[in-house]
C-alpha positions in Angstrom: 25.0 24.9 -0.1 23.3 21.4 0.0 23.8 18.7 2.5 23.4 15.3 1.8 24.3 11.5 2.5 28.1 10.7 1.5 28.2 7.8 -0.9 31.6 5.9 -1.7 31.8 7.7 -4.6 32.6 10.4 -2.2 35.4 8.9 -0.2 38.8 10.8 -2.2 37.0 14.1 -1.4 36.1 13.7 1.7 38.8 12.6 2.8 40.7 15.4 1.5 38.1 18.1 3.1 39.8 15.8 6.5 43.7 16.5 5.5 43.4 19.9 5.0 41.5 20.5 7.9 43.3 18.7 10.1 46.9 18.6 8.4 49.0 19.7 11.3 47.5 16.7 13.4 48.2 14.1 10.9 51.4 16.0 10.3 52.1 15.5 13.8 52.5 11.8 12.8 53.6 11.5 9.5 54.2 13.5 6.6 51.0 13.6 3.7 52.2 11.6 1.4 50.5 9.6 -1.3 50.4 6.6 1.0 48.5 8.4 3.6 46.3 9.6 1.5 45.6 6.1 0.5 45.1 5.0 4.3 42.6 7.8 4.7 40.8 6.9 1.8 40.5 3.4 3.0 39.4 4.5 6.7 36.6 6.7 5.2 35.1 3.8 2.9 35.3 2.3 6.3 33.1 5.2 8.0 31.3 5.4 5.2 30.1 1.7 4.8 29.8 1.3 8.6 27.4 4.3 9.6 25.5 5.0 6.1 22.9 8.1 6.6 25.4 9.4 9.4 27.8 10.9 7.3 26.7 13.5 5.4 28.8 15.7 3.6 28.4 20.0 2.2 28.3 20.8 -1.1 28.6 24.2 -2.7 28.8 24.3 -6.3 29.0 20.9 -7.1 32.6 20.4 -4.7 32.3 18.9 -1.4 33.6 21.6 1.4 32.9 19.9 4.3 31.7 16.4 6.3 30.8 14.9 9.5 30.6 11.7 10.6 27.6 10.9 13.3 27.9 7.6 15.2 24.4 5.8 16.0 27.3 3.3 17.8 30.9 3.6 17.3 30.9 0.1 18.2 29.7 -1.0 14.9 32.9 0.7 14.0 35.2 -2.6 15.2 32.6 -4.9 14.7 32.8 -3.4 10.7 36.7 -3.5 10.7 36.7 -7.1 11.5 33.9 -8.8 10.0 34.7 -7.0 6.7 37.8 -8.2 6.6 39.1 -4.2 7.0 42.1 -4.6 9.7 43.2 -8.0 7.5 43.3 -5.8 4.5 45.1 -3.0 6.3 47.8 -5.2 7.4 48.5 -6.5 4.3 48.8 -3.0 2.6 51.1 -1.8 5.1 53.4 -4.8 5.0 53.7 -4.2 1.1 54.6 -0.7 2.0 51.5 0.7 0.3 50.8 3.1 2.5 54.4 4.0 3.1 54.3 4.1 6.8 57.5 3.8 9.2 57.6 1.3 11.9 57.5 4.3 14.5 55.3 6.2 12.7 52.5 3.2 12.8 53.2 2.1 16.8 52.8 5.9 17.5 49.5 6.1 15.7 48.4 2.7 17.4 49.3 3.9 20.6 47.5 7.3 20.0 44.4 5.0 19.4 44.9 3.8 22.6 43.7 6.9 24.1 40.9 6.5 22.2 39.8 3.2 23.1 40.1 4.0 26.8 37.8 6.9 26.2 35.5 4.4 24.8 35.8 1.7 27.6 35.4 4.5 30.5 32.8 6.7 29.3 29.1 5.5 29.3 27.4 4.2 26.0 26.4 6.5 24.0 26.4 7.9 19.9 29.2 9.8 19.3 30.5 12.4 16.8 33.5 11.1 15.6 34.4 13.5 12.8 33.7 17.4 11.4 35.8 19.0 9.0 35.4 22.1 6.6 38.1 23.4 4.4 40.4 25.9 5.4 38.7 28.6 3.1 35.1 27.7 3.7 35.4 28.5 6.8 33.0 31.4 8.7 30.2 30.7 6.3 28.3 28.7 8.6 28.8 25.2 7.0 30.2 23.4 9.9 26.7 24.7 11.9 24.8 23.5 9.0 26.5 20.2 9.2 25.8 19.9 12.6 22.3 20.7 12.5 21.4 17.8 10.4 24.1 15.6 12.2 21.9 16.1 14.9 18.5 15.7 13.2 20.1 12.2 12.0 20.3 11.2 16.0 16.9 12.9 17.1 15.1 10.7 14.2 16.6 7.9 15.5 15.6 7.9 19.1 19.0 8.8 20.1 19.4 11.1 24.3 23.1 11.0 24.6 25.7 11.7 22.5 29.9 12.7 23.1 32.7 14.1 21.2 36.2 15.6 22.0 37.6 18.5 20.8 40.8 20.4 21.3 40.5 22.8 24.3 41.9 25.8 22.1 39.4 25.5 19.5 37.4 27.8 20.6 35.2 28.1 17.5 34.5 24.6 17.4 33.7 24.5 21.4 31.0 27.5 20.9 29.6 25.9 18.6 29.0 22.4 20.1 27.6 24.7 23.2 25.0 26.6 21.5 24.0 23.1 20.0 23.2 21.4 23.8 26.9 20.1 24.5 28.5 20.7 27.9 32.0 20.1 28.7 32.0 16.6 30.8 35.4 16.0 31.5 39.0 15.8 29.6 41.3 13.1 28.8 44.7 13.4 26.7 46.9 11.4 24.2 50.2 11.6 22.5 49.1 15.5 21.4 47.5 16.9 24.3 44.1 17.7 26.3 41.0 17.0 25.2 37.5 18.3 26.2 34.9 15.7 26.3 31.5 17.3 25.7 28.1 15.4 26.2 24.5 16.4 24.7 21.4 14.7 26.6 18.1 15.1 25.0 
């Protein structure tokens, strides 16, 4: 397995590694079509332009099996969407029914967000882990540790003490693992699917 930085080139796989391994919370939403696809594809050329060395993605045997997306400052993240011209571009794709969205669909996924945001606004400052995903089939082999290793490397090199995440309270496998890296369970919040933990690491 090698780990390395995700380039744009990467975006289509990547963003597949993230619907598979998260298909029954997009599903949740809206069916996997074609058009989401496309939307994904578009948010990770976001996350990809907007935090560089911080995603990284696995590779075994020349296919990608897994990514993770480290935030120096997720701020950067709106900052990005705006000045690039990203949530302008968005718009416009939706309205020509590129992404082939439905109206309820879209203002559930908005108001999902937020959730998000008030997590943002009412948590202090700090990097943040905004993404991890493995395929299905990979999983057990240790990649999503290995990913999180050099995630965190990424935000030791850069001077970096504090850093969140949220994860699903009934993920188990994914809470061990943040613990034995450092991360203690800090509080919860919730949105339109449920609880989540919010775990902190302070170095």
């Amino acid at each position: 397995m090698r780990i390395r930085t995700a380039a744009l080139k990467d975006v289509e796989a990547v963003a597949e590694v993230f619907l598979r391994a998260f298909e029954g919370s997009i599903r949740f939403f809206t069916p996997v079509t074609s058009g989401i696809k496309k939307a994904f594809f578009d948010f990770f050329s976001l996350l990809i332009s907007t935090f560089r060395e911080g995603v990284m993605v696995a590779e075994e045997e020349n296919k990608i099996v897994g990514y993770i997306v480290m935030a120096d400052n997720v701020r950067k993240l709106w900052k990005e969407a705006v000045l690039s011209g990203f949530i302008f571009k968005v718009i416009v794709k939706y309205f020509k029914g590129e992404y082939g969205i439905k109206l309820k669909d879209a203002l559930r996924i908005v108001f999902n967000k937020v959730f998000f945001l008030k997590f943002e606004v009412v948590t202090s400052p700090s990097a943040q882990l905004l993404s991890i995903g493995v395929l299905p089939e990979r999983h057990g082999r240790g990649i999503g540790s290995a990913l999180l290793e050099k995630g965190m490397d990424y935000i030791r090199k850069k001077g970096i003490k504090r850093v969140k995440l949220e994860v699903r309270p009934e993920n188990t496998s994914a809470v061990n693992l943040y613990k034995s890296f450092g991360f203690k369970v800090k509080g919860r919040n919730r949105d339109l699917q449920g609880e989540w933990l919010v775990m902190v690491w302070e170095g």
